[in-house]
N, C-alpha and C positions, 0 to 999 in steps of 0.2 A: 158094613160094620166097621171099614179098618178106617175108613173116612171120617166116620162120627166120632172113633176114637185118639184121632192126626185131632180133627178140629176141635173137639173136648182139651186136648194135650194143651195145644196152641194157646189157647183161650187161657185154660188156666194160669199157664206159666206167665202170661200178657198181665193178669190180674194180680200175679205177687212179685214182678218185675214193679210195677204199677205202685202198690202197696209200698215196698222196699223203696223206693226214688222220693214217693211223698212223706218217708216219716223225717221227722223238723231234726234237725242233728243235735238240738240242743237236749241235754239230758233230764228225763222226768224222773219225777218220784214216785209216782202211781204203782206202780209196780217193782219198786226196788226200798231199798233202807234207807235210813236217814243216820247220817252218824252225827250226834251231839257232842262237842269237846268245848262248849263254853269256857267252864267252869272247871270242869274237872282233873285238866293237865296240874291245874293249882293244886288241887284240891289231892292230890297224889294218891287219882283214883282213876280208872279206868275210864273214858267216855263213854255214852251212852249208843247202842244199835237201837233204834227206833223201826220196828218193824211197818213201815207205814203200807206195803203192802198187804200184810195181813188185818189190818185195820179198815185197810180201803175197801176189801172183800165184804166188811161184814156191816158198816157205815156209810153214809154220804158223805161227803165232803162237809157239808155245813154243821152235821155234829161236834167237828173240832175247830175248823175253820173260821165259823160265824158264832155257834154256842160257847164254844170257849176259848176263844180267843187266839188260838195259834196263827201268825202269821205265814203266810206261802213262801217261805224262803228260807231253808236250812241255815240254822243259826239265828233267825232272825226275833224270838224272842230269848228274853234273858229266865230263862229257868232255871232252878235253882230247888235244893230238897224242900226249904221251908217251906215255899210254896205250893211244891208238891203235896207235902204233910197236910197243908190249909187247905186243899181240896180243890187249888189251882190247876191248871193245865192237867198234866198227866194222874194228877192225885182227886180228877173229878169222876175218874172211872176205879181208879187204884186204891181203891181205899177199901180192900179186904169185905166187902160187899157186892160190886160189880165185874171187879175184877182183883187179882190180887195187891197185897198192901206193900210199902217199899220196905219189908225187913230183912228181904232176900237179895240183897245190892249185887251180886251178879246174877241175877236175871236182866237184867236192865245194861249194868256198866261191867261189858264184856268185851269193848271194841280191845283192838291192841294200844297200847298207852302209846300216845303222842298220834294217834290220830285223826286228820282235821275234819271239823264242820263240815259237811256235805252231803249228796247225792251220791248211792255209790251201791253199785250192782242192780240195776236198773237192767230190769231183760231188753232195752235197745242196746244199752253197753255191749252185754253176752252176746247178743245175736250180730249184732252190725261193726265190733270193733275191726274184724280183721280189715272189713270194706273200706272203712272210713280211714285206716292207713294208709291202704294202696292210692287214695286219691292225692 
């Protein structure tokens, strides 16, 4: 029994030594926020935390991706409220039927002011930064 329990051990630790060495160093978004500050350092408002983890739980990718148009790259469309209001990007769920409507401006624009556009809190971040240090 203490043998099956060495080679269980062994194996396992094998398979998330394994795991850990193969994730890509570069940061995803899948599972972390998106901060938006296009627009809004002008605009002397808050940027935006874009929960794209919680979004990703409950969607495909091609819901927002392909149907309405957001490009793969923090920052990389120009968003903007009108738009929103028009039932553009975020304002194609937020519009007070599917999801809530934008009259409640920090739910949305909560980041700390000044901000920037990006990836940020990404569970590869939390789990792997002290690693990626030491190297």
């Amino acid at each position: 029994m203490t043998s099956r329990f060495h080679t269980f051990t062994a194996i396992l630790f094998t398979i998330m030594v394994i795991a850990t060495v193969s994730i890509p160093s570069t940061v995803k978004a899948e599972y972390g926020d998106i901060v938006i500050n296009n627009f809004s350092d002008d605009a002397q408002i808050r940027p935006v935390i874009f929960p794209h983890w919680f979004h990703r739980i409950r969607y495909r990718c091609k819901a927002c991706h392909s149907d309405l148009g957001f490009q793969l790259k923090a920052g990389g469309n120009k968003i903007d409220m009108l738009k929103i209001i028009n039932g553009e990007y975020c304002g194609a769920c937020h519009n007070g039927q599917i999801a809530w409507s934008v009259e409640n401006c920090d739910m949305c624009h909560s980041a700390k002011p000044g901000t920037p556009t990006q990836v940020h809190k990404s569970t590869k971040q939390i789990l792997l930064s002290p690693l990626e240090k030491t190297k």
